[in-house]
NULO-681447 format. One record per atom (N, C-alpha, C): residue in three letters; x, y, z negated. Coordinates in steps of 0.001 Angstrom, whole numbers, padded with zeros to 6 digits, always signed. Atoms other than C-alpha are relative to their C-alpha. Example, Ala and Ser with C-alpha at 12.3 -4.5 7.8 and 13.67 -1.06 7.14 Angstrom:
2
ala+000890-001190+000000;ala+012300-004500-007800;ala+000900+001200+000000;ser-000820-001190+000060;ser+013670-001060-007140;ser-000770+001090-000730;
END
This chain:
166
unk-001304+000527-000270;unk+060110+133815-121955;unk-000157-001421+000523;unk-000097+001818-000757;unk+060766+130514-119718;unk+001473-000443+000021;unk-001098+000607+000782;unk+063125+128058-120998;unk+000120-001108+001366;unk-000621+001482-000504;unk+064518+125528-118230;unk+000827-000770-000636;unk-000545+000789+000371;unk+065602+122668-119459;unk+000710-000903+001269;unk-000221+000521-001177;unk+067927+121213-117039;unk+001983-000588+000037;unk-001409-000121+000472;unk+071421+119596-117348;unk+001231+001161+001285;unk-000503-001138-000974;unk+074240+122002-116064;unk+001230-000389+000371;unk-000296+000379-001685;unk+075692+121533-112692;unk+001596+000567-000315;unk-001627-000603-000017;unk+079595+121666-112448;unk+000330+000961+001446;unk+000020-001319-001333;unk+080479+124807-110551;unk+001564+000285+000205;unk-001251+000019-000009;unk+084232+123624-110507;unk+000450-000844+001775;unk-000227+000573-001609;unk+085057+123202-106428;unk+001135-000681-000462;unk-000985+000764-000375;unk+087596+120799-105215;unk+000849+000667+000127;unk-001087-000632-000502;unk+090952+121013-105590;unk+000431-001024+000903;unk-000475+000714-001123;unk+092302+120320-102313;unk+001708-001042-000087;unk-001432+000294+000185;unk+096235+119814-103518;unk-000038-001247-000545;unk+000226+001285+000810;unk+094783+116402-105575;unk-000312-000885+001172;unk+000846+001224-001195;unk+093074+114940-102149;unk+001060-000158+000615;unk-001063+000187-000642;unk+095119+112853-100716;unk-000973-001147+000827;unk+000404+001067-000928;unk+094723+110615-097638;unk+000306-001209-000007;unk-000805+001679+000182;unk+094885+106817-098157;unk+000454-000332+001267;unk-000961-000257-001393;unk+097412+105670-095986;unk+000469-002099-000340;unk+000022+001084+000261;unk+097891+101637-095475;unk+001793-000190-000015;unk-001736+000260-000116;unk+101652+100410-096524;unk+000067-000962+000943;unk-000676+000801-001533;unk+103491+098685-094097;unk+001202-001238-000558;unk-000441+001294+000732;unk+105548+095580-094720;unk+000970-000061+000970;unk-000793-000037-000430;unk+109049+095878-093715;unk+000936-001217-000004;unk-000685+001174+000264;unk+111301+092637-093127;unk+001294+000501+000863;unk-001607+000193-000902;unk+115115+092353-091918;unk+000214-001439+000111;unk-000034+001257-000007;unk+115412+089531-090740;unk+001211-000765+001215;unk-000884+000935-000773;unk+118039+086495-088927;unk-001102-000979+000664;unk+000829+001032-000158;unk+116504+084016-086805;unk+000849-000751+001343;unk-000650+000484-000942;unk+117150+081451-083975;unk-000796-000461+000923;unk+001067+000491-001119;unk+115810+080888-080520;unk+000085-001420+000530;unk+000219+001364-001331;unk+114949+078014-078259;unk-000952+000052+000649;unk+001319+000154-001024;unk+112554+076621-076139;unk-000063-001638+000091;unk-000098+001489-000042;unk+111247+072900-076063;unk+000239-000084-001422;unk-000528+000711+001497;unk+112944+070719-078759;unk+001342+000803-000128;unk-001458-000042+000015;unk+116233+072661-077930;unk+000054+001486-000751;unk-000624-000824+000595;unk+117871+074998-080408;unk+001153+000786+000850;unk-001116-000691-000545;unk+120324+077656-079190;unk+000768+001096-001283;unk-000243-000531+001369;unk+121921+078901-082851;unk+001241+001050+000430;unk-000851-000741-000922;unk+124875+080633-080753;unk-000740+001112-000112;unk+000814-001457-000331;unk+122397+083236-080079;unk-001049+000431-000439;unk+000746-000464+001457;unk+121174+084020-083605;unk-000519+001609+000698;unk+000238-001562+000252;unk+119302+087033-083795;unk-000085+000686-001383;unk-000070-000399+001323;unk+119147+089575-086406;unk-001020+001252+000664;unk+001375-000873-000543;unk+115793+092508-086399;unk-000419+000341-001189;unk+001265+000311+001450;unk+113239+093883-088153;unk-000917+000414+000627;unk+001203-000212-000216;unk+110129+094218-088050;unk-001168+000574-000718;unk+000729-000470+000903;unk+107077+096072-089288;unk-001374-000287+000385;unk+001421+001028-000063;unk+103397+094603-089988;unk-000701+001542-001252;unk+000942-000730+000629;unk+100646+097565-090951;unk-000920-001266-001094;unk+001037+000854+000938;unk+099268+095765-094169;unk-001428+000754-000246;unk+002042-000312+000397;unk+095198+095843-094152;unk-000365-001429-000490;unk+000607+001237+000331;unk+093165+092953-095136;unk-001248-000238+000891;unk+000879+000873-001182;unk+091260+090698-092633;unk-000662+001026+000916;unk+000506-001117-001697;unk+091332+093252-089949;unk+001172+000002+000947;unk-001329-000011-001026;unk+093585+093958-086726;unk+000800+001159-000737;unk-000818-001264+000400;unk+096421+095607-087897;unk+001774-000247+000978;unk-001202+000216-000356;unk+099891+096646-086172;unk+000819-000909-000382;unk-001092+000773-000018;unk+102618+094469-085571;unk+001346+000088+001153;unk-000787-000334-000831;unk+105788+095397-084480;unk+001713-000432+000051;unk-001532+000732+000832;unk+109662+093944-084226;unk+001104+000458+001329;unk-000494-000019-001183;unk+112574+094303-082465;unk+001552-000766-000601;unk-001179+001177+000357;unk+115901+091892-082322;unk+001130+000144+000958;unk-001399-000444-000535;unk+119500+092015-081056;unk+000478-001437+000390;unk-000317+001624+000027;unk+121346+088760-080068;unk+001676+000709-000181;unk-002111-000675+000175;unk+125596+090259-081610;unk+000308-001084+001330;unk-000812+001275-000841;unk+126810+086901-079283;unk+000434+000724+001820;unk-000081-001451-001129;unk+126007+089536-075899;unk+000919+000836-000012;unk-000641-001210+000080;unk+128223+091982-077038;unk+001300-000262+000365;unk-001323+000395-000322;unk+131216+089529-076881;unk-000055+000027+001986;unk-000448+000008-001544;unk+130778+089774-073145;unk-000285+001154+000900;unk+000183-001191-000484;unk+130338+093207-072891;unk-001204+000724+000326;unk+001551-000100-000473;unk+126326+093102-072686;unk-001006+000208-001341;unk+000314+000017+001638;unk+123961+094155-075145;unk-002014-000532+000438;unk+001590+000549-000313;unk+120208+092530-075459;unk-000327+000376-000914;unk+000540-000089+000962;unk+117535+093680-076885;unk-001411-000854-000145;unk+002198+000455-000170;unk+113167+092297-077795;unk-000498+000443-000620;unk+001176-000890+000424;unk+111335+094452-078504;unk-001390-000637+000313;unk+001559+000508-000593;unk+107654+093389-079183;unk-000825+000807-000908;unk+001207-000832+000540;unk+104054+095201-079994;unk-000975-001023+000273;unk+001452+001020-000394;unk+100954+093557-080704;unk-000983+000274-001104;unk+000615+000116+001199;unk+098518+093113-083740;unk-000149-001157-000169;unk+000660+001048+001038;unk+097892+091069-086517;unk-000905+000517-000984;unk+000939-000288+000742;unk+095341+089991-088842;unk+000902-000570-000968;unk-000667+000725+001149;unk+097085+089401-092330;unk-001471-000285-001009;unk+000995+000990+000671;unk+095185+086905-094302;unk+000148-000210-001658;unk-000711+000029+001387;unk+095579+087108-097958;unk-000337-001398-000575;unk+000419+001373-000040;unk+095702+083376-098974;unk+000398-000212-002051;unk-000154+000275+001404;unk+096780+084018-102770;unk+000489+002020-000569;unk-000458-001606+000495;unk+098309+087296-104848;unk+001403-000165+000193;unk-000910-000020-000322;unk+101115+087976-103218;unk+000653-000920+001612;unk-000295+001445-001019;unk+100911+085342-099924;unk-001133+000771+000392;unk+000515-000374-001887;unk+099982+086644-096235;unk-000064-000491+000560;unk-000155+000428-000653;unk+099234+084727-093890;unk+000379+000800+001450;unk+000489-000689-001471;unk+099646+086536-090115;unk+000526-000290+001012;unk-000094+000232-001494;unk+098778+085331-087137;unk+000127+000832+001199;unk-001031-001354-000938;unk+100164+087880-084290;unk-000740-000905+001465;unk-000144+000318-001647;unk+099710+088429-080458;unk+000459+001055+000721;unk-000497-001574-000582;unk+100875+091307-078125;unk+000865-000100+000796;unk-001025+000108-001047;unk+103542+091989-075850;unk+001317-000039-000075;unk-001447+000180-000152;unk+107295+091385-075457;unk+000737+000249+001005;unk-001003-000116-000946;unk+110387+092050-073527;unk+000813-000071-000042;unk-001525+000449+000024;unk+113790+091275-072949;unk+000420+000977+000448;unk-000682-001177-000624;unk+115808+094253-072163;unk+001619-000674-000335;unk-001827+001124+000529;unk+119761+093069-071468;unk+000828+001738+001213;unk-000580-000908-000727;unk+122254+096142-069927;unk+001615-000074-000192;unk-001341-000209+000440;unk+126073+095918-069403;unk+000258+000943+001205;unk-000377-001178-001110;unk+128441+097920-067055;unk-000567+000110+000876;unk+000214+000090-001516;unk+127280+096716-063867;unk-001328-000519+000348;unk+001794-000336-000494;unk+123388+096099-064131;unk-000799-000170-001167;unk+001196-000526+000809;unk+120082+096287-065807;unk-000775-001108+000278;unk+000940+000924-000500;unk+117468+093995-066334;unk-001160+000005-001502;unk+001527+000207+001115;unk+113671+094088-068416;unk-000565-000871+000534;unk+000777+001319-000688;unk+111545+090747-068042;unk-001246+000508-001524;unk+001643-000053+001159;unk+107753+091789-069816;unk-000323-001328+000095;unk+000684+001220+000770;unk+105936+089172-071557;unk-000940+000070-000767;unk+000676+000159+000917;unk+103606+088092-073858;unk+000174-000779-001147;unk-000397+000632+001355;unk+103948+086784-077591;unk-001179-000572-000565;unk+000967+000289+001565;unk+101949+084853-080186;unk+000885-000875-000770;unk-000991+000518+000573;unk+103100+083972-083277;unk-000766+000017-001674;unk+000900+000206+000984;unk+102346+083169-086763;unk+001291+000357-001170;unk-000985-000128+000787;unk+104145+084164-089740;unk-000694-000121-001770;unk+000499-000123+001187;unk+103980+084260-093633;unk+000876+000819-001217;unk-000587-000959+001029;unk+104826+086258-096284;unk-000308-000284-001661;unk+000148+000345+001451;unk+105525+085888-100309;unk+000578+000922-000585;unk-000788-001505+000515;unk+106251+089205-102128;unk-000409-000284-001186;unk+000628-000535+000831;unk+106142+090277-105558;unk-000787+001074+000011;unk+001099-001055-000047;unk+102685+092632-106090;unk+000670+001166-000235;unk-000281-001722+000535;unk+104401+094833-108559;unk+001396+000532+001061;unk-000985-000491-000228;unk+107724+095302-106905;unk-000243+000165+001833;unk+000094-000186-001008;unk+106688+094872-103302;unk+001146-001027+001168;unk-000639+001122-000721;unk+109709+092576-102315;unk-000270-001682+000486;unk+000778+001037-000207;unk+109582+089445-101149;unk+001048-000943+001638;unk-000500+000538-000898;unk+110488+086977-098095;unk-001140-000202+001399;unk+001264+000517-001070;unk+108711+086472-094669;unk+000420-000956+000523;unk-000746+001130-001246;unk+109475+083633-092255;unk-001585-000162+000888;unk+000667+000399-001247;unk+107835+082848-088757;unk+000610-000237+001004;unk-000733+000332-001222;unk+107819+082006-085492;unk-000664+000592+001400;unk+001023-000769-001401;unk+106429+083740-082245;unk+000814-001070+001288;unk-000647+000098-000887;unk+106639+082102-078749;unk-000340+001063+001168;unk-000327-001185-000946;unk+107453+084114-075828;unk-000269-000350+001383;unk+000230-000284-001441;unk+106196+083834-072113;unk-000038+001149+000742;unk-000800-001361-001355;unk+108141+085444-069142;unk-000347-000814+001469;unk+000650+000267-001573;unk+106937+085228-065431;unk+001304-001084+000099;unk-001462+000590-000560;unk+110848+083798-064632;unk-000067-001217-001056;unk-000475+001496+001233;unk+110978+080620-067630;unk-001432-000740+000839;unk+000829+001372-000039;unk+109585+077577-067243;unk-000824-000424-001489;unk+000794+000573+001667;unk+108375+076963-071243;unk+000607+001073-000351;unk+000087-001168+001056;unk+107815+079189-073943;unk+001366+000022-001000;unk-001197-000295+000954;unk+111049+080691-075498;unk-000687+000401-001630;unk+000603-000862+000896;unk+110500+080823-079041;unk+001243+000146-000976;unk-000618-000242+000961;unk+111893+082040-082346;unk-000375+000291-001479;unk-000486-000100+000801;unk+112540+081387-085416;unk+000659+001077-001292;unk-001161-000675+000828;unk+113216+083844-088332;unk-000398+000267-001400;unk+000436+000099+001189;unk+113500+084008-091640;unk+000394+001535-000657;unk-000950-000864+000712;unk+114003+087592-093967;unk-000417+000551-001373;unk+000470-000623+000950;unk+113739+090034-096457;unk-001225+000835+000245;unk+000899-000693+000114;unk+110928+091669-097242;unk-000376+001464-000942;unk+000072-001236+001037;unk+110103+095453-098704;unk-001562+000833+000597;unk+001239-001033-000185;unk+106346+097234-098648;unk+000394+001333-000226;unk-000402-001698+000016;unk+106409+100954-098256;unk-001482+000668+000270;unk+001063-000902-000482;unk+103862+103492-098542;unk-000257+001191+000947;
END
């Protein structure tokens, strides 16, 4: 008789219904803000947006927003800015993001009687302070904006809420 001694091997396969795919949350803000360009404020033509920032740590990750100006509408016109780009979010404490942003932008504006998109480019820097456990929190930043047609960089201003989502 031969005795192996040998410890014994789990012959229990994977259950597939437990594997799940890690999936990075995303960092949702609503936010108000105000443009200019130069030293000059234009608060008239607040915006209001949101935006969403793929949270990773010290890597490129999505960054995406888009903003309304209501003040347009009183004249029958509606604007929109839409922008795409990436950021790297910087974790500078527990709960505190730094992210610096770059990518593209555009002005889209349409009332009865014409149409008009002006592409661009953005950079911009923003920051974020959430609670860990709850995920809320506040962002504020500022991106500026270069368009073939301006003379200096339109920028903006905005401050909002913040909510992570998985």
């Amino acid at each position: 008789m031969i005795v192996l001694l040998a410890p014994q091997a789990s012959t229990r396969a994977q259950d597939t219904a437990t594997v799940r795919r890690k999936t990075n949350p995303w960092i949702i803000a609503w936010s108000a803000g105000v443009p200019g360009s130069g030293h000059e404020t234009a608060p008239y033509l607040f915006t209001v947006g949101v935006s969403f920032t793929e949270q990773v740590t010290a890597r490129p990750a999505w960054d995406m927003s888009v903003v309304t100006m209501p003040y347009t509408l009183g004249y029958g016109a509606a604007l929109f800015a839409p922008r795409i780009g990436g950021a790297i979010p910087v974790p500078l404490a527990s709960g505190v993001l730094f992210l610096p942003s770059a990518g593209f932008s555009a002005v889209v504006g349409w009332s009865p009687e014409d149409a008009v998109v002006m592409p661009g480019a953005y950079a911009g820097i923003a920051m974020v302070l959430r609670d860990s456990a709850r995920g809320s929190g506040v962002r504020a930043g500022v991106t500026w904006h270069a368009f073939p047609d301006t003379r200096r960089a339109i920028w903006l201003a905005e401050i909002g809420m913040v909510q992570a989502i998985r």
